[in-house]
Steps between C-alpha positions, in 0.01 A plus 500: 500500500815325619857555392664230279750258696845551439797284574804521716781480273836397548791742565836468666452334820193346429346246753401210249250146516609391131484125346762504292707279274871472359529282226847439240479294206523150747160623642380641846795593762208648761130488420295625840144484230429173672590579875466802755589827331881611566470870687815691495620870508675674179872623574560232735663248273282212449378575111829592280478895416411455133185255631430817732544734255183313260306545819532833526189686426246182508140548625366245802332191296690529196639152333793523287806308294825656490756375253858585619761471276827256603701648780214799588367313744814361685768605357774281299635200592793615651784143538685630774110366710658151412671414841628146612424474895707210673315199643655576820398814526110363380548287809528719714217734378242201476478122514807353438381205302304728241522428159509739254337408130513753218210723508476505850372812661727548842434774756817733616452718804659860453793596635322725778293163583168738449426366168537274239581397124503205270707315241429263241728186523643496143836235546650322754829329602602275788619845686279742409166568313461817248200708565345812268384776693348644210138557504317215297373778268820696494601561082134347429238712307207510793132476487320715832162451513326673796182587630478756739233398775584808755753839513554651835 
């Protein structure tokens, strides 16, 4: 007689292979169904503690849909993420001939240089160009599909 299979389930600190997907009401943001699976740890930043927190408790295999209310997920939009960054200074971080069209995604390095960030290019001027650092779902209501493929 064998024993019936059970599942790892996820806790804090989990070890995860996951497709997942992030979706506001313009559509997908990040959708890994159709690529490699995304394999991150919990607690180390890279899923938004509320997305964590719907993970919490989830058997290996299981295929869900979240539905986070606007601002859960990401918080607020919070104004003061609206910065204008001179073109000179843009120069000197990248190619100085860049243009810079609204909706543009641009890459920032972190102060530290050990990381980076991104802004949205909302408005720009012949000096400077005004970027949100906002995430695209911030103040959205947020749909988190996942399915759990492995918890370590």
């Amino acid at each position: 007689m064998s024993s019936p299979t059970t599942h790892a389930v996820v806790t804090a600190g989990s070890f995860l292979t996951l497709h997942y997907r992030l979706a506001g009401p313009a559509g997908d943001i990040i959708n890994t169904f159709a690529d490699k699976p995304a394999t991150l740890s919990l607690g180390t930043g890279e899923l938004s503690p509320a997305m964590e927190q719907k993970l919490m408790g989830l058997e290996e295999g299981t295929h869900t849909t979240f539905e986070l209310p606007a601002g859960e997920a990401f918080g607020d939009r919070n104004p003061e993420m609206q910065q204008w960054v001179a073109r000179s200074l843009l120069a000197k971080m990248g190619d100085p001939d860049e243009r810079y069209a609204v909706g543009d995604v641009v890459e920032f390095p972190t102060p530290d240089g050990m990381g980076s960030y991104a802004g949205a290019v909302v408005a720009s001027s012949d000096t400077a160009v005004q970027f949100d650092f906002n995430h695209p779902l911030a103040g959205q209501p947020v749909t988190f599909e996942v399915r759990l493929i492995g918890v370590l």
